[in-house]
C-alpha positions as CSV (number, residue, x, y, z in Angstrom):
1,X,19.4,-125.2,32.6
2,X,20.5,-123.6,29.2
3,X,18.6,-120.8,29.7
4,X,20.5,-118.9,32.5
5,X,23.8,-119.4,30.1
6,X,23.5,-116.5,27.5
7,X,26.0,-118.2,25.1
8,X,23.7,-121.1,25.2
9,X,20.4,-119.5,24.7
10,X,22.1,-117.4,21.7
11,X,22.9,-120.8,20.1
12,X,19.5,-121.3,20.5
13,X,18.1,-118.4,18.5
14,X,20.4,-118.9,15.7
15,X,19.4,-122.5,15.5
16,X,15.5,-121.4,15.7
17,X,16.1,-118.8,13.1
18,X,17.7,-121.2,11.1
19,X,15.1,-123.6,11.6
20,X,12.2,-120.5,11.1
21,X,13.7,-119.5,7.7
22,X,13.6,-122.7,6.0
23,X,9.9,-122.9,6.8
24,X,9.2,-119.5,5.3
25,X,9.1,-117.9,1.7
26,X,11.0,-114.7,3.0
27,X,10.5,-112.6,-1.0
28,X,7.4,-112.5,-0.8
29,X,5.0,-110.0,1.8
30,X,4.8,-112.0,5.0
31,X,3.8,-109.9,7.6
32,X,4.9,-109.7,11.2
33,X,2.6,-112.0,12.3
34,X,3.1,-115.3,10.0
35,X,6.7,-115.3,11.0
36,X,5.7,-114.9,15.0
37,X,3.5,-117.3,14.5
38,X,6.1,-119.5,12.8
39,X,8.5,-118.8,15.1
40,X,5.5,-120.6,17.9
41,X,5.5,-123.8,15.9
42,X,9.0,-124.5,16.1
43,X,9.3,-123.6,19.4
44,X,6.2,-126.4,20.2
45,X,7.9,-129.3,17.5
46,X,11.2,-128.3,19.0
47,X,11.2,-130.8,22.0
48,X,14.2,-129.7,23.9
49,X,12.2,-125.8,24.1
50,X,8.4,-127.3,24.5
51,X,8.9,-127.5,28.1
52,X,10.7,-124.1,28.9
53,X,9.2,-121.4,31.1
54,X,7.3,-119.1,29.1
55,X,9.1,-116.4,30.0
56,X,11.9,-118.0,27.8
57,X,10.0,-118.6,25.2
58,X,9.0,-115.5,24.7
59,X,12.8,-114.8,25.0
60,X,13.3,-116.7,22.4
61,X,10.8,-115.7,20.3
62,X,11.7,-111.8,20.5
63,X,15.5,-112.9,19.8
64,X,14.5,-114.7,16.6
65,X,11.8,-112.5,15.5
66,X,14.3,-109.5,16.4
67,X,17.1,-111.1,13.7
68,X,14.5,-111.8,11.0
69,X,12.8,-108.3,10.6
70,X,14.2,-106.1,13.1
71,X,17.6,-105.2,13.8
72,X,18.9,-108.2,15.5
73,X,20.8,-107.8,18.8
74,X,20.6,-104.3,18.5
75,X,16.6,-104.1,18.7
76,X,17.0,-105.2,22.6
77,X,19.1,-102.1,23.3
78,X,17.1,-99.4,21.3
79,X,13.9,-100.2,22.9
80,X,15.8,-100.1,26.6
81,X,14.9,-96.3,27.8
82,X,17.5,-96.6,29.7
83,X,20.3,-96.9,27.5
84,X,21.9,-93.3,25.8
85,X,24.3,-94.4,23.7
86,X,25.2,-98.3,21.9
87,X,28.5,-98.6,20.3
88,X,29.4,-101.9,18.2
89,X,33.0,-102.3,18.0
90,X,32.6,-105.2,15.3
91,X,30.0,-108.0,15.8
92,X,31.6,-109.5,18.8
93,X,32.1,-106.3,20.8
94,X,29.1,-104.4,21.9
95,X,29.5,-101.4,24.5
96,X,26.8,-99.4,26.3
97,X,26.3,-96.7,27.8
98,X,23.6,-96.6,31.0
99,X,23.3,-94.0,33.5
100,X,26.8,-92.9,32.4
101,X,28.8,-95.8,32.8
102,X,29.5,-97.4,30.2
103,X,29.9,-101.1,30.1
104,X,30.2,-104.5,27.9
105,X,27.0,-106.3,26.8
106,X,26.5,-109.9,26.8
107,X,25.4,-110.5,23.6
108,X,26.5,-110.1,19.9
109,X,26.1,-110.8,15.8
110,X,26.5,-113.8,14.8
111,X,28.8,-113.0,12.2
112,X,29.9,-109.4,10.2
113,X,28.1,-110.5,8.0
114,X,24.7,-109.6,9.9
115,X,25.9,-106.4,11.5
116,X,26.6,-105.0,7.7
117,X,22.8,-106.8,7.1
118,X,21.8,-104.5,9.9
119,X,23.8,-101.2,9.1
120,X,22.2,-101.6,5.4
121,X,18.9,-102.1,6.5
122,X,19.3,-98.9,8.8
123,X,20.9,-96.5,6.3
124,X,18.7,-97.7,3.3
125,X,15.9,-96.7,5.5
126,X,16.7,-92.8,5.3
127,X,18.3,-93.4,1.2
128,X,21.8,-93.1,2.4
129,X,24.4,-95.4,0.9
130,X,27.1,-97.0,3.0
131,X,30.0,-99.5,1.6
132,X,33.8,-99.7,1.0
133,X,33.6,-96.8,-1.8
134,X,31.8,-94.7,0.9
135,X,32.6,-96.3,4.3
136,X,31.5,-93.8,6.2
137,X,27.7,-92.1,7.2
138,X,25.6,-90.2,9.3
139,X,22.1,-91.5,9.6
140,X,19.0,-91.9,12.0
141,X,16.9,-94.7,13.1
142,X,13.2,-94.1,12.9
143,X,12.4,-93.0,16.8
144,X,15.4,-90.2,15.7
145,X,18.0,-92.2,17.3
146,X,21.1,-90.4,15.9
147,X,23.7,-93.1,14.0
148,X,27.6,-92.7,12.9
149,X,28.3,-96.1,10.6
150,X,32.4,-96.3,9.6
151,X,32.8,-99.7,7.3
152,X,36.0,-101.4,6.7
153,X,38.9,-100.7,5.4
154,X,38.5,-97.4,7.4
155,X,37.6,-99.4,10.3
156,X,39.8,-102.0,11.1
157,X,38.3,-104.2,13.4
158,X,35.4,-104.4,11.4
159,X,31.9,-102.5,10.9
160,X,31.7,-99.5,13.8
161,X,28.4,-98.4,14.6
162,X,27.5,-95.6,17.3
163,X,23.9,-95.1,18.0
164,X,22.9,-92.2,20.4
165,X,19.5,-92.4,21.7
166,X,17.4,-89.8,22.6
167,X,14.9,-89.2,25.2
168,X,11.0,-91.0,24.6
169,X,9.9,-87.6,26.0
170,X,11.0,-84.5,24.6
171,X,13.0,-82.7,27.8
172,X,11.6,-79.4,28.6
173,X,13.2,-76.6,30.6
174,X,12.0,-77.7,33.8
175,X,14.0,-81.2,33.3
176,X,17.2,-79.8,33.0
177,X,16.4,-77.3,36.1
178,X,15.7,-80.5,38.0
179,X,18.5,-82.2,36.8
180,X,20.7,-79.1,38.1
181,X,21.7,-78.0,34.4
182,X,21.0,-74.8,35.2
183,X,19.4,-72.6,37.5
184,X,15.2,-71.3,37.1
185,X,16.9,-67.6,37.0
186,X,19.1,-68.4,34.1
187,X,16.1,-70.3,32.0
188,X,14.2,-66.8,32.3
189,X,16.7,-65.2,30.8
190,X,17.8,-67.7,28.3
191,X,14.0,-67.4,27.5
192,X,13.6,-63.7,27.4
193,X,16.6,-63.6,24.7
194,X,15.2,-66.2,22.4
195,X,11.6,-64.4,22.6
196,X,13.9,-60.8,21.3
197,X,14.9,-63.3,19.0
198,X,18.8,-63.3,20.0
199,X,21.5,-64.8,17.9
200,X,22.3,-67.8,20.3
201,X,25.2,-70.5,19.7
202,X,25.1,-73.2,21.7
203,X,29.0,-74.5,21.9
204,X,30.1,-77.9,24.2
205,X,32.0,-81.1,23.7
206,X,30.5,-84.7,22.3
207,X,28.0,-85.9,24.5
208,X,27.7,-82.6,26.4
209,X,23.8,-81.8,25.5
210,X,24.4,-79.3,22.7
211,X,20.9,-81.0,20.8
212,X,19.0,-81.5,23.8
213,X,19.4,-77.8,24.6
214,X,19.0,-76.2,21.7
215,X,15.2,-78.4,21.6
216,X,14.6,-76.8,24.9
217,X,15.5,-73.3,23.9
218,X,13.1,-74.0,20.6
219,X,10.2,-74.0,22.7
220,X,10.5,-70.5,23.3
221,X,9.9,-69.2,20.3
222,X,6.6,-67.6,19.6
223,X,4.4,-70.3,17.6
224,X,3.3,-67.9,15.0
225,X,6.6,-67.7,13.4
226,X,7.8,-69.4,10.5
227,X,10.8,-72.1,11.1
228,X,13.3,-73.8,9.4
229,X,15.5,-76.4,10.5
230,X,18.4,-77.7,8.7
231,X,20.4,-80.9,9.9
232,X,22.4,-83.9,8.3
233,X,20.6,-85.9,10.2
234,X,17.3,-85.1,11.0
235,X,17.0,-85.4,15.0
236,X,15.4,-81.9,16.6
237,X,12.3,-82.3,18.1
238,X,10.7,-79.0,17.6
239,X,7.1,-79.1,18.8
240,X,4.4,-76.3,19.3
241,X,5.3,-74.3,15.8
242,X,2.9,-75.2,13.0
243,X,4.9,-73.1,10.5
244,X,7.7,-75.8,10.8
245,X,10.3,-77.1,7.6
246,X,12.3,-79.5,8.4
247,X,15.3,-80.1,5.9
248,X,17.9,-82.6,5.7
249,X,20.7,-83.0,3.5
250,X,21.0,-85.5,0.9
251,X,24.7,-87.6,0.6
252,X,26.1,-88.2,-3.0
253,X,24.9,-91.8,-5.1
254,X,27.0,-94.0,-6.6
255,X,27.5,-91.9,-9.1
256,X,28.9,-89.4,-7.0
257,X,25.7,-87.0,-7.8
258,X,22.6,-85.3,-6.4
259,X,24.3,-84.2,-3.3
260,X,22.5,-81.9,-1.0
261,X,24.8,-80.0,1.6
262,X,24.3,-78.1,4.2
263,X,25.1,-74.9,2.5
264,X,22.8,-75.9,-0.2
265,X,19.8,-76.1,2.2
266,X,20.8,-72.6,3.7
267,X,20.5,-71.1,0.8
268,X,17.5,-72.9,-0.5
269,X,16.0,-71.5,2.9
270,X,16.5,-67.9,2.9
271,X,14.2,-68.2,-0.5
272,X,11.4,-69.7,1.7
273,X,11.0,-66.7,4.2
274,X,12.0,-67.9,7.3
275,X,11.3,-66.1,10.3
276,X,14.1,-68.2,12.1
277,X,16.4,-70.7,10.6
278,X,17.9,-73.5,12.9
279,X,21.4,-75.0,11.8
280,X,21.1,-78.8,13.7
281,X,25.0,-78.5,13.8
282,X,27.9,-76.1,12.1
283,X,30.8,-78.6,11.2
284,X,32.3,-77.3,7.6
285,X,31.9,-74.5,5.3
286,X,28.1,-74.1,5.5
287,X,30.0,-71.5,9.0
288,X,30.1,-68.7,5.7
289,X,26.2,-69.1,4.6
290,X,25.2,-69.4,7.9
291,X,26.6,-66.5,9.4
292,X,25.3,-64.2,5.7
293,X,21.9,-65.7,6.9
294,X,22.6,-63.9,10.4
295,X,23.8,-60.9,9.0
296,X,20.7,-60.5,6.6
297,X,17.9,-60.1,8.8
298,X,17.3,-63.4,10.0
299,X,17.2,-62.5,14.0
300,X,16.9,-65.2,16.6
301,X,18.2,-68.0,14.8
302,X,20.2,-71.0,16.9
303,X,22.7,-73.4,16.0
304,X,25.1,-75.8,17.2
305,X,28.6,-76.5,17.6
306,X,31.6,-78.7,19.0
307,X,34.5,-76.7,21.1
308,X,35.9,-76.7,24.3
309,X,35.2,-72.8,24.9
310,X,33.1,-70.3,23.7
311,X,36.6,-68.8,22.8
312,X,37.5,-71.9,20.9
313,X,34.0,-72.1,19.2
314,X,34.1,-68.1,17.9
315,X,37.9,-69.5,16.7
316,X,36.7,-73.0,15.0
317,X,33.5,-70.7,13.3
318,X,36.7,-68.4,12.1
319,X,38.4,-71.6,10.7
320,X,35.0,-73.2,9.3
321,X,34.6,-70.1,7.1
322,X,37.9,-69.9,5.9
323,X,37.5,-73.4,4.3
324,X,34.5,-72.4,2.0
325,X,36.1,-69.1,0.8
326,X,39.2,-66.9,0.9
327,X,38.3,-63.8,2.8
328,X,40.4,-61.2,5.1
329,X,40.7,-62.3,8.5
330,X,39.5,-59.5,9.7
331,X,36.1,-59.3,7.8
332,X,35.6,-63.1,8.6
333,X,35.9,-62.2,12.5
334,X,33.7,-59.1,12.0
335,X,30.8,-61.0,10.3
336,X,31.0,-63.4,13.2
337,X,30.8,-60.8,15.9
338,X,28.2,-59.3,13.9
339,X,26.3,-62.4,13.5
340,X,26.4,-63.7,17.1
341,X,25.1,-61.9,20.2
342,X,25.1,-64.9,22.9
343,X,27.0,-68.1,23.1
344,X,25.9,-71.1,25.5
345,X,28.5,-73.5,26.3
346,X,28.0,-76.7,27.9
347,X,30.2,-79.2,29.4
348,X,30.3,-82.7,30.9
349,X,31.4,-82.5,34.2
350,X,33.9,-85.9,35.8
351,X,30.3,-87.1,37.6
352,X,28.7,-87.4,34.5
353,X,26.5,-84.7,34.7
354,X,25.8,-82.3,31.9
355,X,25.7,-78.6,33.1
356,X,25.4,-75.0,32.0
357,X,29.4,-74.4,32.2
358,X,29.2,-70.5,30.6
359,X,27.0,-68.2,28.8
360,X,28.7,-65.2,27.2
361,X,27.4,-62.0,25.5
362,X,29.7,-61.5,21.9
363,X,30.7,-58.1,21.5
364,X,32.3,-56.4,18.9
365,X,35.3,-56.9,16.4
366,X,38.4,-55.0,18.0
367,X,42.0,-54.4,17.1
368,X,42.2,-57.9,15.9
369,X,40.1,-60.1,17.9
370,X,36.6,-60.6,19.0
371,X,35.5,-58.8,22.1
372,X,33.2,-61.0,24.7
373,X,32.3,-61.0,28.2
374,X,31.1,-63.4,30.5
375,X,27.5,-63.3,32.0
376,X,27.4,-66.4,33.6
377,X,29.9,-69.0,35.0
378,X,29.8,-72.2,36.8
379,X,31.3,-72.2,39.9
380,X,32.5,-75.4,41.6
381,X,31.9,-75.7,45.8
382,X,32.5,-79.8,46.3
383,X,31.5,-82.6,45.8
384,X,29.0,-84.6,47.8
385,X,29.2,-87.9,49.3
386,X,28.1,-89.4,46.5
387,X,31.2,-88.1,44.2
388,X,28.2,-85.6,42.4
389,X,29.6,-82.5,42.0
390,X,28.1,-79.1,43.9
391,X,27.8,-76.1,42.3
392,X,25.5,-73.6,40.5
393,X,26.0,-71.3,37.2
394,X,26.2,-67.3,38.7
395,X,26.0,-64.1,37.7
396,X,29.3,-62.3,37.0
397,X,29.9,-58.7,37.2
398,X,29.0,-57.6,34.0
399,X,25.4,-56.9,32.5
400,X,24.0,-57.3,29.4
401,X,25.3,-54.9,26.6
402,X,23.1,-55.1,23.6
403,X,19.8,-54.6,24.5
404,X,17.8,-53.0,21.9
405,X,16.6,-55.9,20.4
406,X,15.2,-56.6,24.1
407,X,13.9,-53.0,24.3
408,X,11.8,-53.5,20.9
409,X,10.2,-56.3,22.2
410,X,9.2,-54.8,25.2
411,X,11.0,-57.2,27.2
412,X,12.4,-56.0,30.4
413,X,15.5,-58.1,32.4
């Protein structure tokens, strides 16, 4: 029966759309509910579906309802929990990513046409603007869904569009100590610095955790304080603090006007007294106003960042903050040591699992480089028999330096 042949029961939907849409007055307000119901008539006058299994038809009416008003094939795979990440290679090529494999899914658009129908409909739902003058754009989907859109003719196979889902339920510390992230010692001190209000960094590779983690840390800091987050796209999850701003930055219109950066917002911040200010992610120039935040009495403020190191991250911030002015190299490098105290670097390991790879204490500028040291580094013992790989983030030799920001507190280690 058609039914167990996907290809088939895709012709199907676009023939019941087809069929749906004649039958409805689509400009004016009809609500969810005229179209499902709609979408039941055709199926019943539609002899070769009146006699299905319901369990199809309601296949069928989710697939058509799903093209109509939601976002079409995609809708499926955003409402899966158990999907991280969707990537649409064009409208016949449809990856996902599931317990960290990632594999090819069944279905697709009919046409480019609809996948550009669905990117519009998602960017002109946070007032960005997406098309062949600006092909490419950073949005979100309303559950916070995190979306990269790159239109032709910078994409040649046609309209890319990477969606990376986030959890249903915020993680808290005590998931990623389950999940082996990190070990409980290592969260108690991780929470100790944020409550002394640390300068933290949280540094790691795409798809290493980088958001997830700095949520986490978030929830350690005291809810009386005043916080501002700044992203391009708004997708922390910062719960338990009722002085909370959220800001996100604005792309150019048509014009090319009424940009809001992320240096913009930095600086629009430090006028609203923060007790904290949290940069979603460092990527340009905003490096310079971010670290003059740090440096002017904004303690225990996070951030985010992509490197491979937390050697390579204090060298990309160096780079960052060279592209939005021309300053010595020297007092570039001594701002950042003076701005960051601890960087947290994650890392993807070859099983899939995202772990706690190295936490190190910055130190100060000396004789032409920034001084660190290790606290804690991942060792590797193994792998068990299920190709998982063994090993726990330890303790290295050295203590922590700085201190006094611990000491005022009243915080003991």
């Amino acid at each position: 029966m058609f039914y167990n042949d996907r290809k088939n029961l895709q012709d199907k939907i676009l023939t019941l759309r087809k069929r749906v849409v004649e039958q409805l007055d689509l400009s004016k307000d009809t609500s969810d509910e005229e179209i499902k119901e709609q979408i039941d008539r055709e199926i019943l006058e539609w002899d070769e579906l009146r006699h299905l299994p319901v369990q199809v038809k309601i296949e069928l009416q989710k697939g058509v309802f799903n093209s109509i008003r939601r976002l079409d094939a995609l809708q499926e795979l955003v409402e899966n929990k158990n999907i991280t990440e969707i990537m649409i290679n064009g409208p016949d090529a449809i990856f996902i990513e599931e317990a960290g494999k990632i594999r090819k899914w069944e279905k697709n658009f009919e046409s480019k046409e609809k996948l550009t129908d669905v990117i519009q409909q998602i960017v002109a739902k946070t007032n960005r603007i997406v098309n062949e003058a600006n092909p490419i754009v950073d949005t979100r989907l309303e559950d916070g869904s995190r979306v990269n859109v790159v239109l032709p003719p910078v994409a040649l196979n046609g309209p890319i569009v990477t969606i990376r889902k986030f959890p249903e339920k915020t993680m808290e510390m005590e998931d990623l100590i389950a999940y082996g992230s990190l070990p409980v010692y290592v969260a108690d001190f991780l929470e100790k610095l944020v409550k002394a209000k640390y300068n933290i960094f949280i540094s790691g590779g795409t798809g290493s955790g980088k958001t997830t983690f700095l949520n986490v840390l978030s929830n350690y800091i005291p809810a009386d304080e005043r916080i501002i987050t700044i992203e391009d796209s708004a997708e922390l999850q910062i719960k338990n603090i009722p002085n909370l701003v959220k800001l996100e930055t604005r792309n150019a219109n048509v014009e090319g006007k009424n940009e809001v950066t992320i240096r913009d917002l930095i600086k629009s911040a430090l006028r609203m007294r923060p007790d904290r200010i949290v940069v979603g992610e460092v990527r340009d120039g905003a490096a310079l106003d971010m670290l003059s935040a740090l440096n002017t009495g904004h303690d225990g403020s996070l951030s985010t960042g992509h490197a491979n190191s937390p050697e390579d991250m204090l060298g990309r911030l160096t780079t960052l903050v060279l592209m939005a002015m021309e300053l010595p190299l020297s007092a570039v490098m001594g701002q950042i040591a003076s701005a960051l105290e601890i960087i947290v670097h994650l890392g993807r390991l070859r099983d899939k699992s995202r772990r706690v790879l190295e936490i190190v204490e910055v130190l100060d500028y000396v004789d032409g480089d920034i001084k660190t040291q290790p606290l804690f580094q991942f060792v590797e013992q193994g792998e068990d028999e299920d190709g998982r790989v063994i090993g726990e983030l330890k303790p290295t030799e050295y203590a922590l330096i700085q201190t006094e920001k611990l000491k005022r507190a009243g915080i003991v280690i």
